[in-house]
N, C-alpha and C positions, 0 to 999 in steps of 0.2 A: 559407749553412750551416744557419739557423733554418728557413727553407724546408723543405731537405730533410727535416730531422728533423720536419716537421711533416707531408708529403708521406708520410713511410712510417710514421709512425704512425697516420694514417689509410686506412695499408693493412692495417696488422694488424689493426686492430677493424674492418675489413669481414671478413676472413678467419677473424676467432675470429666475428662474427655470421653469418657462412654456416656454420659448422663445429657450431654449436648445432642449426641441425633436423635435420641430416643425423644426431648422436647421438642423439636425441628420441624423433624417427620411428618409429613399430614397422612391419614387412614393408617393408622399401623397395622401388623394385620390382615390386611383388605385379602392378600392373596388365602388366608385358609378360613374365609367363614362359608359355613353351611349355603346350599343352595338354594332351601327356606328363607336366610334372612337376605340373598339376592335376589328371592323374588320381592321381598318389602324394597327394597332399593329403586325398582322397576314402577318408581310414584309417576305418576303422571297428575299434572296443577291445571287449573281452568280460574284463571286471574275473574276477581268477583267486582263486577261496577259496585262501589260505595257514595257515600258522601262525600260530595265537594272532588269528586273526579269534575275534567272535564271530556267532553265528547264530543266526535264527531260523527255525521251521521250522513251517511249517500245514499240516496235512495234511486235505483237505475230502470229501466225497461228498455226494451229494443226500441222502444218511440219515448224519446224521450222529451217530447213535449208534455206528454200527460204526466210525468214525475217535477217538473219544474215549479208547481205549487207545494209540496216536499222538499225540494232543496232551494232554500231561501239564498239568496247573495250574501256574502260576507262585506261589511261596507267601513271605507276608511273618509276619514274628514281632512278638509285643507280648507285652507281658510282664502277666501275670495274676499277682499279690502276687510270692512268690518263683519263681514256674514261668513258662517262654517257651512261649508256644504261638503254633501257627504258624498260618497261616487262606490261602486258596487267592483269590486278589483276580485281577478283571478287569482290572484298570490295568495289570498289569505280564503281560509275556509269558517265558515259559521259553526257556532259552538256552542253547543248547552252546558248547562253547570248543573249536576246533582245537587239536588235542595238538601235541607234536614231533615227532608222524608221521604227522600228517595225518588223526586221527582224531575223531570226533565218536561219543557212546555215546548210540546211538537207543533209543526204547523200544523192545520186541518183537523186532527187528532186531536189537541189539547195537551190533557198530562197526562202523563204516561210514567207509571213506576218502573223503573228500572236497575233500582239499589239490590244488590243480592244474588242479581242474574248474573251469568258468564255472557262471555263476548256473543258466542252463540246462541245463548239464551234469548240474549236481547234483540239478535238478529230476526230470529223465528218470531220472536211474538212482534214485533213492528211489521214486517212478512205479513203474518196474519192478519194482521189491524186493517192493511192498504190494501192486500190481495182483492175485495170485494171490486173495488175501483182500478186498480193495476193488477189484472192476472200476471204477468210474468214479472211479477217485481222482484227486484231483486237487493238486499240492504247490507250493507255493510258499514258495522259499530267499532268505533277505535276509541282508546282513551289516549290522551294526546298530553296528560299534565302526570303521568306513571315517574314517581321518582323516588331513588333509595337515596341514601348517605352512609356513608361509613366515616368516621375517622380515629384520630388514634395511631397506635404506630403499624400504618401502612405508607408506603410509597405515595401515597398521592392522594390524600382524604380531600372527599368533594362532596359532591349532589350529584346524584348521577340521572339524567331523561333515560329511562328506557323505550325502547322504539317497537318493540313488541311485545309487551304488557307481560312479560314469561322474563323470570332471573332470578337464579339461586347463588347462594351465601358463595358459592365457588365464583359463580362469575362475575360478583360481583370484588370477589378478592380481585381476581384478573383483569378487570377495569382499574382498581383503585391499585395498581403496580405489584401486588403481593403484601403479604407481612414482611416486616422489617423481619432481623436476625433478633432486632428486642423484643417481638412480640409476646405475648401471654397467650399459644395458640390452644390450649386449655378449655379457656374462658371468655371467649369473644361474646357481649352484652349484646342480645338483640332487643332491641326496645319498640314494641308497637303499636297502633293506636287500634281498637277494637271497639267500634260503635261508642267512643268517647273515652272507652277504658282502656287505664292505659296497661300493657302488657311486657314483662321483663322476664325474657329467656336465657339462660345460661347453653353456648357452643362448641363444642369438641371438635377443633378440625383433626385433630390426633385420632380421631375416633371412627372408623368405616360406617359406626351405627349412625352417623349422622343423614348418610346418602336417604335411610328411612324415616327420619326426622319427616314430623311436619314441617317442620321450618325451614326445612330443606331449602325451599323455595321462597322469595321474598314478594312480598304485599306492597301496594303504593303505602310511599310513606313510610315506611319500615327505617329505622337507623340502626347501624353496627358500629360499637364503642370498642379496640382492641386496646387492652391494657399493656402497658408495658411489665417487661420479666422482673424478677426480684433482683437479678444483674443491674438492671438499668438504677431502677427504684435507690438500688444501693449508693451506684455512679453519680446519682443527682444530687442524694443529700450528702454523700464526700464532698463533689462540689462546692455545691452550697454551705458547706464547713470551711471547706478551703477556703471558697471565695470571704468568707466572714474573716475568719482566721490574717488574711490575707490585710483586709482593711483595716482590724483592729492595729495590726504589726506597721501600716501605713501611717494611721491617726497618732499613734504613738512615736513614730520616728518623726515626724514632722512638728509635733509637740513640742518633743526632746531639742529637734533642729532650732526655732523659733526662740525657747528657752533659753537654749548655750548662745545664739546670738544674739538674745537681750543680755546675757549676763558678760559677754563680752565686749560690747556697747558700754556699759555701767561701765565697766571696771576701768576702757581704757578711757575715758571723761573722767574719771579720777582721777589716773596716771595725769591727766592733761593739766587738771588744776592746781593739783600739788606741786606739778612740774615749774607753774608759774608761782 
């Protein structure tokens, strides 16, 4: 009987240690799928100006005097005795905010929609607008406030600025240190905001179909929630059993301590009186 109990215990800790890389692993697989779903893999993203982005906007020509009514100074205040005066500084650039309707208030121009377009988009049709007055203009559109968040159990959960408005759920593990060894790489929660609505995705890094995923790629604003494994979930409320466990057996031996030295207090003040 000791045998057997000893025989399939040593079958289960082979089967929980084969069942650990198999959870681990990211893309399992990858190496034999079809050439069809490598070409879905082969996504290419064009990051979309929304709302409540912020922008920057350069508008250049070979004479660039005539673009200087286009790019306004960016202007900082300091204060001179009781009066703020302001002063037009090269370190910082001017910047529009995307309204609630998609709008951006250019100089010269006015408003200008730009909710919706790509970086490109937005180039060419500003391009367009000024070309009548600037033949060789030339514009370049940046979002300058591009930010994900991941946290959860990764190495390093933050806010991440992205710097060239392009980052997928990979690189953004890569920034934020990787998964822990406790992650839930399963089910990583992408949570995102969609013209107010809000949007929750379920992610398989285990999974090569992901590379095809829309989501592949992250949006401003997007957060990544990774859960921790049933291991951990387990480890905490042991823990937290122990840790209970622990104080009750505390509050009760300090009771019991307090008790037996009240009652030994008593007893020898009796000894004392009777003594007299």
């Amino acid at each position: 009987m000791r045998n057997r109990f000893v025989i399939l215990s040593c079958v289960l800790l082979s089967l929980s240690s084969c069942k650990a890389p198999r959870d681990v692993a990211y893309f399992q697989g990858i190496d034999s799928v079809s050439a069809e779903i490598r070409d879905k893999m082969s996504q290419t993203y064009n990051t979309r100006i929304c709302e409540d982005d912020l922008l920057t906007v350069n508008v250049s020509s070979q004479d660039p005097t005539v673009t200087v009514p286009y790019n306004p100074p960016a202007y900082r205040f300091y204060q001179q005795g009781e009066q703020q005066v302001n002063t037009a500084t090269v370190e910082n650039v001017f910047t529009y905010i995307v309204d609630k309707d998609g709008y951006i208030n250019f100089p010269v121009l006015g408003r200008i929609h730009l909710a919706g377009l790509s970086i490109h988009e937005a180039n060419t049709r500003l391009q367009d607008m000024i070309r009548d007055a600037v033949p060789d203009v030339l514009v370049n559109v940046q979002i300058v406030n591009f930010k994900v968040g991941i946290f959860g159990e990764v190495a390093r959960p933050n806010i991440y600025t992205i710097k060239n408005n392009r980052i997928s759920v990979v690189d953004l593990l890569a920034m934020a240190g990787d998964l822990t060894i406790n992650a839930r790489r399963q089910n990583l929660l992408l949570c995102r905001d969609n013209n107010g609505e809000k949007e929750f995705v379920r992610l398989d890094m285990t999974d090569p179909a992901l590379f095809a995923s829309p989501y592949f790629y992250m949006k401003q604003n997007d957060i990544i929630y990774v859960e921790p494994n049933d291991a951990k979930k387990r480890n905490a409320n042991y823990s937290s059993a122990q840790q209970y466990a622990l104080t009750i057996v505390s509050t009760v031996v300090s009771s019991i301590s307090v008790i037996s030295s009240t009652v030994v207090a008593i007893i020898a003040t009796n000894r004392n009186r009777n003594g007299n």
